[in-house]
Rosetta silent file (secondary structure, phi, psi, omega in degrees, C-alpha in Angstrom):
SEQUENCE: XXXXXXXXXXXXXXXXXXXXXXXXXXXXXXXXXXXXXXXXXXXXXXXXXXXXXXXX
SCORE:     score description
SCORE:     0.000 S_00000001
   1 L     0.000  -52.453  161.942  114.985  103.150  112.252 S_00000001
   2 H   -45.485  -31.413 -168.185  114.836   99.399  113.720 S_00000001
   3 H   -96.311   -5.645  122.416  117.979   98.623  114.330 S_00000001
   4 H     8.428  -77.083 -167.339  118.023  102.118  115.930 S_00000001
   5 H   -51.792  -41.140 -156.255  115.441  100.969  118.286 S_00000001
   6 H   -79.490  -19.215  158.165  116.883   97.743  118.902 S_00000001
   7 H   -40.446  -68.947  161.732  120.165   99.096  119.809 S_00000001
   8 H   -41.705  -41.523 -172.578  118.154  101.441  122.126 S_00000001
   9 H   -81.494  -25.538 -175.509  115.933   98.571  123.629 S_00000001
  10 H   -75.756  -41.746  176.995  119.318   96.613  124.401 S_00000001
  11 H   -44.075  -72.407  172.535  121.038   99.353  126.226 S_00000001
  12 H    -3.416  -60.700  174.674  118.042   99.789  128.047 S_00000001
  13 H   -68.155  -51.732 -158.922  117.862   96.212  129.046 S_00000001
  14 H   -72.801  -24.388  158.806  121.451   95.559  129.719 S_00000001
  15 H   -29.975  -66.507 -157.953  121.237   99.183  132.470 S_00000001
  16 H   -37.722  -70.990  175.756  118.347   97.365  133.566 S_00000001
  17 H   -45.031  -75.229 -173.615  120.091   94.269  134.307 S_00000001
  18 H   -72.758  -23.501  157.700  123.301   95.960  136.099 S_00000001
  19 H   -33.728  -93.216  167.182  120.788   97.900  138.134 S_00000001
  20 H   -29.699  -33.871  155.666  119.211   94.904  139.622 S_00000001
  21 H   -99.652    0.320  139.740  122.180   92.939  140.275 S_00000001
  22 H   -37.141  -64.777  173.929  124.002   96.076  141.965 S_00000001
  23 H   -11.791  -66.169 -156.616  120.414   95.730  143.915 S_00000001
  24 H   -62.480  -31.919  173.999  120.762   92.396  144.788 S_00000001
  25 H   -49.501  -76.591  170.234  124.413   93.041  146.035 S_00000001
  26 H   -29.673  -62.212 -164.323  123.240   95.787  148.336 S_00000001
  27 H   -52.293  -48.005 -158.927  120.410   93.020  149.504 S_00000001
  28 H   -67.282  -63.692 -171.490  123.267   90.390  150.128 S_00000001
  29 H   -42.542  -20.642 -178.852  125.401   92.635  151.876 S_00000001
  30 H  -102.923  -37.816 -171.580  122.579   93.840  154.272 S_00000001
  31 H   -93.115   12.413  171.757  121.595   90.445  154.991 S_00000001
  32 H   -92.794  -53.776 -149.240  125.302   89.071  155.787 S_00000001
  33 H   -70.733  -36.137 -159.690  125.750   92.075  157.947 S_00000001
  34 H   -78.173  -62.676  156.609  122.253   91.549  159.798 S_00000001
  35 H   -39.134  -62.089 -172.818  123.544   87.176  160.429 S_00000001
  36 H   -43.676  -53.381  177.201  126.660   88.354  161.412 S_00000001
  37 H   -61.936  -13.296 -171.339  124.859   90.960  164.544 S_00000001
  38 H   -99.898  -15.296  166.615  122.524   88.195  165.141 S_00000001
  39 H   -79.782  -42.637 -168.085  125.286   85.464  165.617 S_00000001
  40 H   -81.255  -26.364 -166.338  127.207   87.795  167.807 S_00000001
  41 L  -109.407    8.641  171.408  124.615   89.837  169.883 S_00000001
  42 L   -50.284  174.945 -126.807  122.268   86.387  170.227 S_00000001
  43 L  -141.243  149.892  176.563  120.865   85.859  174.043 S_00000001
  44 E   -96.818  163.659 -155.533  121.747   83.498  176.370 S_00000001
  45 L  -109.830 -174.346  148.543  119.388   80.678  176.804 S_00000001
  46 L   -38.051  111.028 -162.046  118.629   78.509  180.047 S_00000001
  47 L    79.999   29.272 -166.696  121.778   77.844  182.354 S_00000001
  48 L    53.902    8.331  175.029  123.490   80.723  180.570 S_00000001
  49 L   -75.515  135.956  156.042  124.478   78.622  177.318 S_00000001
  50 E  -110.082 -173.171 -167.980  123.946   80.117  174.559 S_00000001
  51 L   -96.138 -169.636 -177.460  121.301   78.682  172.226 S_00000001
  52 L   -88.125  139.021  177.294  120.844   78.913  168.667 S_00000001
  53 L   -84.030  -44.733  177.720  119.722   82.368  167.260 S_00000001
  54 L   -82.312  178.301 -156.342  117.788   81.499  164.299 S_00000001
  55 L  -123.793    3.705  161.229  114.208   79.754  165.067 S_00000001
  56 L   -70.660    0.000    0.000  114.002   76.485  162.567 S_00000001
């Protein structure tokens, strides 16, 4: 019955696991595409140049 479970508790985990870094893929992938529109559609600054798009 234990090694049952633990068999059961690993699958669990290791789903778990490829869930979460599919996730994190998805996250990367939205936040490359979202830098890319924001290098390309950024605003021109004073004297038409343009300036830097991010705000640090």
């Amino acid at each position: 019955m234990v090694p049952l479970l633990l068999v059961l508790l690993l699958a669990l985990l290791l789903f778990g696991a490829g869930f979460a870094l599919k996730a994190l893929w998805i996250v990367a992938v939205i936040v490359l595409a979202a830098w890319l529109l924001g290098f390309v559609l950024r605003s021109a600054g004073p004297g038409g140049k343009r300036g830097r798009w991010y705000r640090w």
